[in-house]
C-alpha positions as CSV (number, residue, x, y, z in Angstrom):
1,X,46.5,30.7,-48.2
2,X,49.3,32.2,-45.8
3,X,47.0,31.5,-42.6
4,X,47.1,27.4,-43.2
5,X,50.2,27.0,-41.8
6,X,49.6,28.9,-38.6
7,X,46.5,27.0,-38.5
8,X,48.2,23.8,-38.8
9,X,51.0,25.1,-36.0
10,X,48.4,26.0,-33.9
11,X,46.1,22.8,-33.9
12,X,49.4,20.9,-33.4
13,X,50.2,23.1,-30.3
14,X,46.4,22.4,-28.8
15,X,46.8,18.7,-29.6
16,X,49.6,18.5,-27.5
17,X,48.6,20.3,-24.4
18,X,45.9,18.1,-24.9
19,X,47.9,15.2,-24.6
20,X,50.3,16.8,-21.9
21,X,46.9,17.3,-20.0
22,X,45.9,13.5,-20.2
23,X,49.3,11.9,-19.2
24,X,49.6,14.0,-16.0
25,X,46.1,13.1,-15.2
26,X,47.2,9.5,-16.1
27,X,50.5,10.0,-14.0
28,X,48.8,11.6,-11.3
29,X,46.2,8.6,-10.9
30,X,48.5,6.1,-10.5
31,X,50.7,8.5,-7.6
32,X,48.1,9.2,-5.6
33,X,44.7,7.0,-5.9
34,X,43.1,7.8,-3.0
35,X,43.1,11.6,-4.3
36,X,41.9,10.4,-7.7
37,X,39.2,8.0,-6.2
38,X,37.8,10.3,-4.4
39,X,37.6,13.7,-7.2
40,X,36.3,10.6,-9.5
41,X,33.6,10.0,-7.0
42,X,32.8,13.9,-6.9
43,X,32.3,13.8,-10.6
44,X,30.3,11.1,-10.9
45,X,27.8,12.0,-8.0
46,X,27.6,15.1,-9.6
47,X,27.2,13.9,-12.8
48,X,24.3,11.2,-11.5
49,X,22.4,14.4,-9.5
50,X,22.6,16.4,-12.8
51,X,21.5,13.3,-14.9
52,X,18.2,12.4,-12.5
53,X,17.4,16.1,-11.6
54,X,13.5,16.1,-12.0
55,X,11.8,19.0,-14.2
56,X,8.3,20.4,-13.9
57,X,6.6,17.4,-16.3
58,X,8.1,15.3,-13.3
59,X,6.8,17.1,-10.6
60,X,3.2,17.0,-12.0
61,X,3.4,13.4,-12.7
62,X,4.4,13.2,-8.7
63,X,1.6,15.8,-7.9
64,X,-1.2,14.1,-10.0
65,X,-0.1,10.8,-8.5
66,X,-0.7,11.8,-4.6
67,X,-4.0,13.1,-5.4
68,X,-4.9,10.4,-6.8
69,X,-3.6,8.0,-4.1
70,X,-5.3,10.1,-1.9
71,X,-8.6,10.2,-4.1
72,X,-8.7,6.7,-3.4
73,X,-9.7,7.2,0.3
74,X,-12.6,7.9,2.3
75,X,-12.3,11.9,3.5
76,X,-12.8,10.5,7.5
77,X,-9.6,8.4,6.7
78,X,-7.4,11.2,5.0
79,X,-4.7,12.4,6.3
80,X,-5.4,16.6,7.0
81,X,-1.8,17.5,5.9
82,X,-1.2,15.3,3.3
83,X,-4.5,16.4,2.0
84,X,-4.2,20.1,2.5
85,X,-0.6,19.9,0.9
86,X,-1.6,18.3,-2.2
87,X,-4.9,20.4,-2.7
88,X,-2.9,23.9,-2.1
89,X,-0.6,22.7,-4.6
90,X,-3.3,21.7,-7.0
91,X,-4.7,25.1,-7.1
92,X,-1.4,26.9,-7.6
93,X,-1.0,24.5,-11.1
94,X,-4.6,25.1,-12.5
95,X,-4.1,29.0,-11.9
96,X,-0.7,28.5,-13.9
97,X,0.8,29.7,-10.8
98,X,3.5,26.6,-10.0
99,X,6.1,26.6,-11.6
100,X,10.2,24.9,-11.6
101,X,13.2,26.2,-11.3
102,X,16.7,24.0,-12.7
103,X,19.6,25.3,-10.7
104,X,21.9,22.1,-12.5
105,X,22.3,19.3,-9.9
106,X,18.5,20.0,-8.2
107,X,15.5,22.0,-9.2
108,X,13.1,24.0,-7.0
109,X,9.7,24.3,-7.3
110,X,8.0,27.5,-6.3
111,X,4.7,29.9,-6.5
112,X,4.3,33.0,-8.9
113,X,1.9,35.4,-8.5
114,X,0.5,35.3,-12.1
115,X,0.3,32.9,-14.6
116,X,3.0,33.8,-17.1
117,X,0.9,33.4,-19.9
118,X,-2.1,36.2,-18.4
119,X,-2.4,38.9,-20.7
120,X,-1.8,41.7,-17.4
121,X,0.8,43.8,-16.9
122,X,2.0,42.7,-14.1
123,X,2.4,39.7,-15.3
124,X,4.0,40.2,-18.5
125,X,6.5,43.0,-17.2
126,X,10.2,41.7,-16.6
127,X,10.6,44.8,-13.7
128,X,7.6,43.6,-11.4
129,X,8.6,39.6,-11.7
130,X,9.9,38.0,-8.2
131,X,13.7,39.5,-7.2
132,X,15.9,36.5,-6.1
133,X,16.3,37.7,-2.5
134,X,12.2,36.8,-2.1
135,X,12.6,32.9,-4.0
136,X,13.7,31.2,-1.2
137,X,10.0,32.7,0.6
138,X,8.0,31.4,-2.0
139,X,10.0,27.4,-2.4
140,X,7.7,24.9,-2.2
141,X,10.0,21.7,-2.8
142,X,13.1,20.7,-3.6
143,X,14.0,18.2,-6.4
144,X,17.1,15.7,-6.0
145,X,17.8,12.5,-7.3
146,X,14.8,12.0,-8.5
147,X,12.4,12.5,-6.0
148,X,10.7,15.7,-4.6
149,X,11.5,15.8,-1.0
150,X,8.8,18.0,0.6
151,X,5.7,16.1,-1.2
152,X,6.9,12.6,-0.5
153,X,7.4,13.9,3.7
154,X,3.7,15.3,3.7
155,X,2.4,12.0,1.9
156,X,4.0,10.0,4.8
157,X,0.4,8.2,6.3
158,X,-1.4,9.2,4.3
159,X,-4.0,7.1,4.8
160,X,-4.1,8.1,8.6
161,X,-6.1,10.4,10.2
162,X,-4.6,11.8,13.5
163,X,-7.9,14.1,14.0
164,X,-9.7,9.9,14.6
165,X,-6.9,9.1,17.5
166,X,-6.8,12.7,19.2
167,X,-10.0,11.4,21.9
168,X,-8.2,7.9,22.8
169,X,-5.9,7.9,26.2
170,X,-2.1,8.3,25.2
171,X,-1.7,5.0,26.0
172,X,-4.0,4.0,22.9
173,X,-2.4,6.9,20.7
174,X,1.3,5.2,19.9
175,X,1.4,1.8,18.9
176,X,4.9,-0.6,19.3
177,X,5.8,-3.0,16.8
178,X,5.1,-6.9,18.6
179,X,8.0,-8.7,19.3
180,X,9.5,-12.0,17.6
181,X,7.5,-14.0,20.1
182,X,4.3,-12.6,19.6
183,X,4.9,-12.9,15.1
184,X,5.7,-16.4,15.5
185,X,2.6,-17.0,17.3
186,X,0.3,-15.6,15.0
187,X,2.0,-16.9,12.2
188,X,1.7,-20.7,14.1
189,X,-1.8,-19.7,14.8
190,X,-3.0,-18.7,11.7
191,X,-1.0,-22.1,10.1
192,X,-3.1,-24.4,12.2
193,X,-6.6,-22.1,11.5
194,X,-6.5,-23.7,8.3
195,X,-5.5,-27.0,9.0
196,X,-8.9,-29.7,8.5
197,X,-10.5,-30.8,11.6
198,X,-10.4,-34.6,11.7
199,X,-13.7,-36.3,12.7
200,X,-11.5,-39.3,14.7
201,X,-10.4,-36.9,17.2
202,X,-13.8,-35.3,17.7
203,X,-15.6,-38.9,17.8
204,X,-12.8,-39.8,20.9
205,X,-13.6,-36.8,22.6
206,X,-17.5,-37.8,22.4
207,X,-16.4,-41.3,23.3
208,X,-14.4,-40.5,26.4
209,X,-17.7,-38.1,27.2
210,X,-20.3,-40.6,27.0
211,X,-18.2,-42.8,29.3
212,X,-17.5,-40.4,31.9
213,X,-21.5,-39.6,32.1
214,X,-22.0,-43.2,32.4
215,X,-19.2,-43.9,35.4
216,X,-20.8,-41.3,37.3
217,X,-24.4,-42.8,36.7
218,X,-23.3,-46.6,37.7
219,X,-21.2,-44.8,40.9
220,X,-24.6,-42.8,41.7
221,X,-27.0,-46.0,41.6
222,X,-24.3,-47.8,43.4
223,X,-24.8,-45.1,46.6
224,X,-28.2,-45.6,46.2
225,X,-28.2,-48.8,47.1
226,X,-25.9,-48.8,50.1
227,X,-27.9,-46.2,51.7
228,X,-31.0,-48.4,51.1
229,X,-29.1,-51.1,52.3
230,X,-28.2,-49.2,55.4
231,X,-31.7,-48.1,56.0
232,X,-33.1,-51.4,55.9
């Protein structure tokens, strides 16, 4: 076996480039950390966006999801973009039409024209399938850490239907968050709105009433009689 020892050479050669490699990464670290912090930090974002890029499964979990958070609601309360959005892309995945693209730290998720597995020719010939130069006409969303960007902007109210609001004055349109006056307020209000009435307080209230009525009686008879008095 004349190759072994130029085996052995060479595997001894690769171990110690190898380790060459690893000290002047080592060395180079401890010289300059802010250079090494921040290629570290490169890596591992990268490594984080490659590690929670969604796939198709995920994107019809997501899809599935918004229609039926939206299946939920009354059509007069819908939202007409959110709703149109998700329906559109409903059709395109029962025709077999949507489909997902991995491009390493994101995926995009675009429209074909066929279903790849229809038995026409267009659809099964590699010369008529979409040239890159088109893909970025026919993107529907874009996948990145985990979440697909597009759907979860067009599900944003939902559950609010502009076409309701579009007859009210302007004034009546936009709404403004209350102030820290007006929360503490409500809050106190709503406290006491559950607090027990106590029947002491309402039987002083009739108390202090009935006495009242009863002044003003004794005060009227009292008038009476000095104007009969004066009369006579």
């Amino acid at each position: 076996c004349w190759f072994l020892p130029s085996v052995g050479v060479w595997c001894r050669g690769l171990f110690t480039d190898y380790k060459e490699a690893c000290r002047e990464v080592v060395v180079g670290s401890w010289e300059r950390p802010i250079k090494a912090s921040i290629y570290a930090s490169l890596l591992g974002g990268t490594w984080a966006c490659f590690y929670t890029r969604p796939d198709q499964q995920a994107f019809e979990a997501t899809l599935l999801d918004c229609s039926g958070q939206l299946g939920l609601l009354s059509p007069w309360i819908r939202n007409g973009t959110s709703d149109g959005h998700v329906q559109s892309l409903g059709k395109l995945r029962n025709e077999g039409r949507l489909h997902v693209l991995s491009l390493g730290i994101l995926a995009l998720a675009y429209q074909a024209d066929y279903d790849p597995d229809a038995t026409l020719y267009e659809a099964q010939c590699s010369n008529l399938s979409i040239p890159w130069r088109e893909l970025h006409e026919r993107v529907l969303d874009v996948g990145f850490v985990g979440r697909w960007w597009v759907l979860q902007s067009k599900m944003k109210d939902y559950d609010v239907n502009e076409e309701q609001f579009k007859d009210l004055p302007a004034d009546m349109q936009a709404t403004s968050a209350p102030s820290v006056q007006e929360v503490e307020t409500s809050e106190r209000l709503h406290k006491e709105s559950w607090l027990p009435l106590t029947v002491e307080k309402e039987e002083e209230e009739e108390e202090t009433e009935t006495n009242v009525t009863d002044r003003k009686e004794e005060e009227s008879q009292i008038q009476a009689l000095k104007e009969e008095q004066i009369q006579a």
